[in-house]
C-alpha positions as CSV (number, residue, x, y, z in Angstrom):
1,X,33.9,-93.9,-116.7
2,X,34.1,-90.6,-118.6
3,X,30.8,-91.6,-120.8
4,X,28.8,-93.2,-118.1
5,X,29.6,-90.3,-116.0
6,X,28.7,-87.5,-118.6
7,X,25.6,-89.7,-119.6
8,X,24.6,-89.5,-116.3
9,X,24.7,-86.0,-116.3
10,X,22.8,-85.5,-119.3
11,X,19.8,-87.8,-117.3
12,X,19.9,-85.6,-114.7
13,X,20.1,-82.4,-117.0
14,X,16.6,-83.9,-118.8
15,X,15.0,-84.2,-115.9
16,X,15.2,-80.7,-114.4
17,X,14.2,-80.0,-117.7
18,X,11.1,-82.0,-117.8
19,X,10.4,-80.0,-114.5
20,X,10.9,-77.2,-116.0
21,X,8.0,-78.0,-118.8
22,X,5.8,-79.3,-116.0
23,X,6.1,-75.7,-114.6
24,X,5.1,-74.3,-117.5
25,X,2.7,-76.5,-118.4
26,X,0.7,-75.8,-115.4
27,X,1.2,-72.2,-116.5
28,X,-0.2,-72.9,-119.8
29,X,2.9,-72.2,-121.5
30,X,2.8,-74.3,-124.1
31,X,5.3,-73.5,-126.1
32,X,7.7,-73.1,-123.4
33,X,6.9,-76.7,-122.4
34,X,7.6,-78.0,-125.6
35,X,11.0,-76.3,-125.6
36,X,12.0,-77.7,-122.0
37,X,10.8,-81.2,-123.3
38,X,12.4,-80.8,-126.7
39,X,15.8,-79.9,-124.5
40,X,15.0,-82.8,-122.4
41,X,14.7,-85.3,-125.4
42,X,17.6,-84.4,-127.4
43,X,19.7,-85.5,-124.0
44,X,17.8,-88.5,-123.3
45,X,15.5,-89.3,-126.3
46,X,15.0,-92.8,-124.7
47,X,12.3,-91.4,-122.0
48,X,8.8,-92.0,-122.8
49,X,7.5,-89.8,-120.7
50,X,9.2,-87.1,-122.4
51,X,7.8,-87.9,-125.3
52,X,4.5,-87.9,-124.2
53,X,4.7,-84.9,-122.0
54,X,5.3,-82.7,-125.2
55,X,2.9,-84.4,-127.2
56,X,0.4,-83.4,-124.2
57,X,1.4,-79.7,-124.8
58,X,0.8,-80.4,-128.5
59,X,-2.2,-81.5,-127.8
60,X,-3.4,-78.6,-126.2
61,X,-1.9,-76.1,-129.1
62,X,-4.1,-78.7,-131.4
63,X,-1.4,-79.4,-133.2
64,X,-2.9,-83.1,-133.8
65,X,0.6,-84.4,-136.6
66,X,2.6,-83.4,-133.8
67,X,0.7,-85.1,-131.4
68,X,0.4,-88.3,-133.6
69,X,4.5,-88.1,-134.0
70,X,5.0,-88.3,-130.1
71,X,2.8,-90.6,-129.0
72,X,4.2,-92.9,-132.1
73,X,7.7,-92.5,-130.6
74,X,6.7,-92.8,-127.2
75,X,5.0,-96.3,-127.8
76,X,8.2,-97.3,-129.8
77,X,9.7,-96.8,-126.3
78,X,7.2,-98.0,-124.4
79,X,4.5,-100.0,-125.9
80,X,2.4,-100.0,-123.1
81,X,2.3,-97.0,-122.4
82,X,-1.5,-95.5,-121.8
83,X,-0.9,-91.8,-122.5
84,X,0.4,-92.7,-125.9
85,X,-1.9,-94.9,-127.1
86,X,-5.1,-92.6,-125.7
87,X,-3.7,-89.5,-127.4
88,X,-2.7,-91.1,-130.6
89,X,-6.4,-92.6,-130.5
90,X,-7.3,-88.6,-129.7
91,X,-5.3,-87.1,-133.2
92,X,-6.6,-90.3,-135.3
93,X,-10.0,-89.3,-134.6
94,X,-9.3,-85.9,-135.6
95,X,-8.2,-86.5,-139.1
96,X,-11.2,-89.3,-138.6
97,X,-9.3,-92.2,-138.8
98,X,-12.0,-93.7,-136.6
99,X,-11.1,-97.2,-137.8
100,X,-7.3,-97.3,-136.2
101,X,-8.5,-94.5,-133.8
102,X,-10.9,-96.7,-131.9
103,X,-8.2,-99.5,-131.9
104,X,-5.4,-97.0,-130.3
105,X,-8.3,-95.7,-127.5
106,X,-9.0,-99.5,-126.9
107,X,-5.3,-100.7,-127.0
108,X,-5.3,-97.6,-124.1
109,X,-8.7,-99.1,-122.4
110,X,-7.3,-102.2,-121.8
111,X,-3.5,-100.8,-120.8
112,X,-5.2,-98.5,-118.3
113,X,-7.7,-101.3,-116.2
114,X,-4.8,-103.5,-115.8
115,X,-2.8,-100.6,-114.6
116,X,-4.8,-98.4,-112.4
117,X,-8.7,-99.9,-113.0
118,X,-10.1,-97.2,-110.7
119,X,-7.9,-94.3,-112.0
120,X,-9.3,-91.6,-113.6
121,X,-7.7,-92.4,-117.1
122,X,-10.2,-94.7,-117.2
123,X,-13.0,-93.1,-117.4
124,X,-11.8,-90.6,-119.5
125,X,-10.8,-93.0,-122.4
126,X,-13.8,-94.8,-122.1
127,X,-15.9,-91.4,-122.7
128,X,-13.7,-91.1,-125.9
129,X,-13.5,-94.4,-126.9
130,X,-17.7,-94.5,-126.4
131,X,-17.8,-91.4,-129.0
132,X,-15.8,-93.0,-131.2
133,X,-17.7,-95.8,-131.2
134,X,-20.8,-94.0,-131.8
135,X,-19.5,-91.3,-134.4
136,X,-18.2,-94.3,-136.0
137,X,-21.7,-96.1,-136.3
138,X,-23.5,-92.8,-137.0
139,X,-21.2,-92.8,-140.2
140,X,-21.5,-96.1,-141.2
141,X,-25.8,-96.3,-140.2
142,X,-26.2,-93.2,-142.9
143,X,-24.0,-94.9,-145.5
144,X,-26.6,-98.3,-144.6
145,X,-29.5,-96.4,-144.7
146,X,-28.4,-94.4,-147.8
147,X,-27.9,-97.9,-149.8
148,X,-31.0,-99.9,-148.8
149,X,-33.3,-96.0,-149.5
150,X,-31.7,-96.5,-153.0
151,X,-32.0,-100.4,-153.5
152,X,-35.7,-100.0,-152.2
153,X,-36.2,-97.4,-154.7
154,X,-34.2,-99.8,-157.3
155,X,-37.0,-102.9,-156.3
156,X,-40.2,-100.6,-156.3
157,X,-38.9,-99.1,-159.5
158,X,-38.4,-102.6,-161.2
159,X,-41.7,-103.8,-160.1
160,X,-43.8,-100.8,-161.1
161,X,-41.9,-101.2,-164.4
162,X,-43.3,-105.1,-164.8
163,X,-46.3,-103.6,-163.7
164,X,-46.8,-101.6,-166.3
165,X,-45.3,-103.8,-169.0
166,X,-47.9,-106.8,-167.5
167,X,-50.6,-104.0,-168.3
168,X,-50.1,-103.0,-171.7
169,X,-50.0,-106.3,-173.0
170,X,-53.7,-106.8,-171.4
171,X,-56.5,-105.1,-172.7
172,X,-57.8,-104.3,-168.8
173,X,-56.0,-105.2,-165.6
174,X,-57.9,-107.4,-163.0
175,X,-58.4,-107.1,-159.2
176,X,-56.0,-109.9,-158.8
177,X,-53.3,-108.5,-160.3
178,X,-53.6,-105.2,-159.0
179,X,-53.6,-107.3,-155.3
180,X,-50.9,-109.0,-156.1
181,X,-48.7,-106.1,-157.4
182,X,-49.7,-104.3,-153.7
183,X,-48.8,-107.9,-152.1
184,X,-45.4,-107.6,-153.6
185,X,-44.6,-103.5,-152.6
186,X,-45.6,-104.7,-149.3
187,X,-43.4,-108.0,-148.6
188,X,-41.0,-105.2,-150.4
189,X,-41.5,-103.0,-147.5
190,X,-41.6,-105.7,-144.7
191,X,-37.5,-107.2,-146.0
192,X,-36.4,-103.2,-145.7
193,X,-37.7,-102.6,-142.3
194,X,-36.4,-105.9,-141.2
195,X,-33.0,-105.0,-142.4
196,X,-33.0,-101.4,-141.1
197,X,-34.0,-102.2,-137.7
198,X,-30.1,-103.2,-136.5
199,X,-29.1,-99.7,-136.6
200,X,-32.3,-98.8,-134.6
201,X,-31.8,-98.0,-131.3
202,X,-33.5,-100.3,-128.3
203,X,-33.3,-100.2,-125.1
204,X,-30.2,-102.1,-123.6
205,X,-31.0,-105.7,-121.9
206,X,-31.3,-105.1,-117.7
207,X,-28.8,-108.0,-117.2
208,X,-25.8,-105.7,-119.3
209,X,-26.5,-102.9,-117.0
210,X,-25.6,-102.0,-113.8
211,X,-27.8,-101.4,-111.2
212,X,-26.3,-98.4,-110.0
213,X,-25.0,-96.2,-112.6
214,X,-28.2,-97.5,-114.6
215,X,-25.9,-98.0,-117.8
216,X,-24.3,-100.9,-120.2
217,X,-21.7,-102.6,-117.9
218,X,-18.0,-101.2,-118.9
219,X,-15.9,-103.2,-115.8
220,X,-18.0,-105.1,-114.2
221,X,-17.4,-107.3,-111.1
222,X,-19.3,-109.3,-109.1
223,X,-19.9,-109.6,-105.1
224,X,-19.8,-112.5,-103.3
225,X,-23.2,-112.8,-103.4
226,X,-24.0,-113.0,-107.0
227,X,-24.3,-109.3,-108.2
228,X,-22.9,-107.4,-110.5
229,X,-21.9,-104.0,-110.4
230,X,-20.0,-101.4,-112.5
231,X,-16.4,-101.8,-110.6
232,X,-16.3,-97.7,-110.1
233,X,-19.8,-97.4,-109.1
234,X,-19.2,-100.4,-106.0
235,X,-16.0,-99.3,-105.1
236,X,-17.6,-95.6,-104.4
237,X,-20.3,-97.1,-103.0
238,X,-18.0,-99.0,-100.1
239,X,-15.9,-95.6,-99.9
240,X,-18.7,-93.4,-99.6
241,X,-21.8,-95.4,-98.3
242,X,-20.4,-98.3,-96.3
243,X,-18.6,-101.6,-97.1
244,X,-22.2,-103.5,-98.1
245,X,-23.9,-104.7,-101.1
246,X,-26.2,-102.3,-101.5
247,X,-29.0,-105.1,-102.9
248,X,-28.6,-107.7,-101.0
249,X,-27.3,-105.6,-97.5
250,X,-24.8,-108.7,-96.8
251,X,-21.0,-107.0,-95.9
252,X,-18.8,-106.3,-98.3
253,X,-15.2,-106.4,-98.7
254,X,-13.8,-104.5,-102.2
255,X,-11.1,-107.3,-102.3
256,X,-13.7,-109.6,-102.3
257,X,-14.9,-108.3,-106.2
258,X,-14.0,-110.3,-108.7
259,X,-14.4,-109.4,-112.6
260,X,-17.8,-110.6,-114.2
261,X,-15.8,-112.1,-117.5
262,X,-19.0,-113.9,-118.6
263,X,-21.1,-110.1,-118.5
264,X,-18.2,-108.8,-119.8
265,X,-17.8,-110.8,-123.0
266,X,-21.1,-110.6,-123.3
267,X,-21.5,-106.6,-123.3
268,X,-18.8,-106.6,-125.9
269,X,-20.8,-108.7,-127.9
270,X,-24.1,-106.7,-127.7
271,X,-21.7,-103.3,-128.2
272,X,-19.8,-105.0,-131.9
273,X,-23.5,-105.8,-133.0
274,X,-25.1,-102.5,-131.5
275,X,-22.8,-99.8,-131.3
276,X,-25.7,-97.2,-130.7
277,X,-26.1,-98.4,-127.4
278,X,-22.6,-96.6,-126.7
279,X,-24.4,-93.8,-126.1
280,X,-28.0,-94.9,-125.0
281,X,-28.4,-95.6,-121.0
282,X,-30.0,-98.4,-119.9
């Protein structure tokens, strides 16, 4: 009785003091916060929240190893948790760990719709997760470019070398072989541009956007008519506008939406193989 008594002290104890750091949180006092939360953890260091709360504040200072350290403990304790996982994808990033960063913002993504699909922590990781993605292919387009500039040079090099060797063991060079020789730089040329143009950006096929926003689909959901909206851009719409499709007119009830999987699967597909259009509208 004596220890489940004095442990539930020490619970209540850590929660005034995770009060406490929410006050001066909201007062920008950082480091205040992280001493309430630090207080609050060594009592009860089987809270997530507390956890993530301070990482928060580290977050703020900067203080990116710190962050990383929280959110890690946190998602020990809570694996789902969507703080965690979006801040630790947030600190990754920063020491560009874009590989396992991305995963940690997506691992978020996905905790987050199937939590709160409208709530604003949605839209927020998606914004990071979309830079991410884009940095990401930025990096990895220069690296591409970089290696098929220097094997082009590598080809044209080799076959202005048997040029010249073809030459010198002719007493005069014919139109034929000079035509053939510009036949070859050019087939050389056409392969190269074929292979750069997957990192050039396009525009975005009409049926992965929505019709609203005017953007690649990120939750999309379809009426009971057949189209497809953005799932943040309808449910505005009904809120704000009225509870219609606004294509086809016919009423519309937002329990009535059900998520486009196909379109879904789909966009995912289009975003693996073309990661510009992360940032590109439609």
């Amino acid at each position: 009785m004596v220890t489940g008594a004095a442990s539930a002290m020490a619970a209540k104890q850590a929660e005034r003091l995770k009060e406490d750091g929410n006050n001066c949180f909201k007062k920008e006092r950082f480091g205040a916060a992280i001493d309430a939360y630090t207080e609050a953890i060594t009592l009860s260091p089987k809270v997530p929240v507390y956890w993530t709360n301070r990482a928060l504040c580290h977050l703020k200072r900067k203080d990116w190893t710190r962050v990383e350290e929280d959110c890690r403990k946190a998602i020990q304790l809570d694996h789902d948790s969507v703080k965690a996982h979006y801040m630790l994808g947030l600190a990754l990033l920063q020491r560009e760990d874009y590989a396992d960063g991305v995963k940690a913002l997506q691992r978020a993504l996905d905790f987050g719709r199937g939590a709160n699909p409208t709530g604003y922590m949605v839209e927020e990781i998606w914004e990071e997760l979309a830079k991410a993605k884009y940095m990401e292919w930025e990096l990895l387009s220069a690296r591409r470019s970089w290696e098929l500039n220097s094997l082009k040079e590598t080809c044209v090099a080799a076959l202005n070398q048997q040029r010249a060797l073809d030459m010198s063991r002719t007493e005069e060079s014919s139109e034929e072989d000079y035509s053939s020789h510009t036949d070859q730089l050019k087939a050389l040329d056409r392969v190269f541009e074929k292979a750069a143009e997957e990192d050039k950006p396009t525009e975005v096929p009409d049926y992965l956007c929505c019709n609203i926003t005017l953007e690649i689909f990120r939750d999309p959901v379809i009426s009971p008519s057949g189209v497809t909206y953005e799932r943040a851009a309808i449910l505005e719409h009904i809120n704000k506008v009225g509870k219609f499709d606004p294509i086809t007119r016919e009423k519309l009830d937002p329990s009535k939406l059900v998520p486009n999987l196909a379109i879904k699967e789909a966009v995912a597909a289009y975003l693996k193989k073309h990661a510009w259009a992360y940032k590109t509208g439609c």
